[in-house]
C-alpha positions in Angstrom: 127.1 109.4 95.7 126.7 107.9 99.3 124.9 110.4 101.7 123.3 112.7 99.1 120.2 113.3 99.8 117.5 113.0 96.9 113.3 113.9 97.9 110.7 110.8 97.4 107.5 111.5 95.5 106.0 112.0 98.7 108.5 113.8 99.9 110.8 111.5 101.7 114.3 112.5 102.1 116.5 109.4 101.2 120.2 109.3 101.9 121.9 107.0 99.0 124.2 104.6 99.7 126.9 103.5 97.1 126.5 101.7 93.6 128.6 99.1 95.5 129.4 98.0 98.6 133.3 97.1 98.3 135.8 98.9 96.3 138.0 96.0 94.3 139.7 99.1 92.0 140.0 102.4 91.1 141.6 104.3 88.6 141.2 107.5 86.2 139.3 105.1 83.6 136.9 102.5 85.9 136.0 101.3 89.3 134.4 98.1 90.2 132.6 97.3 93.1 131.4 94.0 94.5 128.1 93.8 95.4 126.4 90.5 97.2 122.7 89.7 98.5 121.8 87.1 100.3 117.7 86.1 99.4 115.6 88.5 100.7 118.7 91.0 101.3 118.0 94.4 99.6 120.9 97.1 98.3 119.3 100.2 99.4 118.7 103.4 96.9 121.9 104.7 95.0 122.2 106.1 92.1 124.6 105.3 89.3 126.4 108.9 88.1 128.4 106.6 85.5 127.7 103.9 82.6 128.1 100.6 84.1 128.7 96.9 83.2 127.3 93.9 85.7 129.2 91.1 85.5 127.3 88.0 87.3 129.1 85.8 89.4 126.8 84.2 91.5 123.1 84.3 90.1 119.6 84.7 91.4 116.7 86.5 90.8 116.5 90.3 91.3 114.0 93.2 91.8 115.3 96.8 90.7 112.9 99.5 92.3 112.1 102.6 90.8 112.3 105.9 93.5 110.5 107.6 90.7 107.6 104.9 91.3 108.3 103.8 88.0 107.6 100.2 87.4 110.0 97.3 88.8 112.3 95.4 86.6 112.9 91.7 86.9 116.1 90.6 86.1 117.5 87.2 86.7 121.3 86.4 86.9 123.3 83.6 85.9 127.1 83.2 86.7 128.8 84.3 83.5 126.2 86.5 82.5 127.0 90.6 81.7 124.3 93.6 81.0 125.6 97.1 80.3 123.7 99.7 81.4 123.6 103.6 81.1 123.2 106.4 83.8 120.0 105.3 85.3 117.9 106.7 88.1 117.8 106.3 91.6 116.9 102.9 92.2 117.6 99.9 94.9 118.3 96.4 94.2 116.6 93.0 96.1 117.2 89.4 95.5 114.0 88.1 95.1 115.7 84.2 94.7 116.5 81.6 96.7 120.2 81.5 96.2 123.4 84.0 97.0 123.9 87.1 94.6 126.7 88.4 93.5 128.3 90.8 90.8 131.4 92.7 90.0 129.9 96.2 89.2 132.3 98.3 86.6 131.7 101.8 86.5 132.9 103.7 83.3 134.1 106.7 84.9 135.5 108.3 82.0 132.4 108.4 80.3 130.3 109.9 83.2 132.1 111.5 86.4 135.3 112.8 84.2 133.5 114.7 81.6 131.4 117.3 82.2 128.0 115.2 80.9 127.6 111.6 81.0 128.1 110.1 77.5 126.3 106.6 76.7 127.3 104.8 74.1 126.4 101.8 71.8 126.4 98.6 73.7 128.7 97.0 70.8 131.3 99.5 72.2 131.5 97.6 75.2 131.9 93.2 75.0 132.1 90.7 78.1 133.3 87.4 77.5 134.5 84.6 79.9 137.6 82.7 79.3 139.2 80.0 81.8 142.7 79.2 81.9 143.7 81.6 78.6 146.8 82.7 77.2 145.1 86.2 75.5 146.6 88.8 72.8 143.9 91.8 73.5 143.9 94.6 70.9 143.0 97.9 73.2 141.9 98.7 77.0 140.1 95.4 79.0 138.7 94.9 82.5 140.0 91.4 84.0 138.1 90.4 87.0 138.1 86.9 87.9 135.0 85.3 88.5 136.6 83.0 91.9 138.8 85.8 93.7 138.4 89.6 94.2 141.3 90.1 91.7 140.4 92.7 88.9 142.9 95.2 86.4 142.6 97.4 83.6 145.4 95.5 81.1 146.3 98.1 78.5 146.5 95.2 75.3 148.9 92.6 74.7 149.5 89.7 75.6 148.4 88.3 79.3 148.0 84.9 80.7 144.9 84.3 82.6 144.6 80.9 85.5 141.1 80.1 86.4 137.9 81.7 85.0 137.4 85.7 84.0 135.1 88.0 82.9 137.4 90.0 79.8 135.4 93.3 79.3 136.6 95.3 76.1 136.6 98.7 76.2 136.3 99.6 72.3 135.4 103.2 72.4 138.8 103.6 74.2 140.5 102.1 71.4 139.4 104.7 68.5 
């Protein structure tokens, strides 16, 4: 969490900063952040204490460092594009690219700081798809976040009616 201190290998104290950098929501179940780069721009050393999905709204190329020393993963973004990730280390992030980054970050909080371990699961428990302009009937729990304003819910199932493009994140292992 921001301002916890972690030690370097060579002994470095390191304050963290956030997983994000703005809040868009918050409730007992997830939080999603924002997080933007411009090139060059780096999101200094956090650590994530929850599973997490990236949803990609503006896309570049990326550089995820390792505290540990570990080696660096590439990653390169395209608007659109999701990854789910587990609990991972204390890492930072850097656009490497030419062009503006930017994500909605969700954390699963209810399967990392509201139990007493963090529980991963099977990346088929968790599905990102984008719809534009939708009329939806979701079975179970989804994230909305709209890919063109800062608007994001949890919608419990049902029917919704969606203007403009969205990111619809199913939350199946809430559903069993």
């Amino acid at each position: 969490m921001r301002g916890d201190i972690v030690i370097s290998p060579s002994g470095e104290e390191i304050v963290l900063v956030d997983v994000g950098q703005l809040v868009l929501y918050d409730d007992p179940v997830v939080r999603v952040w924002e997080v933007s780069l411009e090139p060059g721009e780096t999101h200094p050393w956090h650590l994530h204490h929850n599973p997490y999905v990236v949803l990609s709204i503006d896309g570049s190329e990326g550089r995820m460092d390792w505290l540990d020393g570990s080696e660096p993963r590439f990653i390169s973004e395209h608007r659109g594009g999701s990854v789910y990730r587990p609990v991972s280390p204390v890492h930072r992030l850097t656009n490497i690219g030419t062009s503006f980054y930017r994500n909605r970050l969700v954390e699963l909080k209810d399967l990392g700081e509201n139990v007493g371990e963090p529980l991963d699961i099977s990346p088929d428990d968790v599905s990102v798809r984008t719809v534009a302009d939708a009329a939806l009937d979701l079975e179970g729990p989804h994230v909305l976040a709209a890919l063109d304003t800062e608007d994001v819910r949890l919608h419990p199932g049902g029917p919704c009616q969606l203007a403009g493009e969205w990111f619809v994140v199913e939350l199946r292992y809430l559903a069993r």
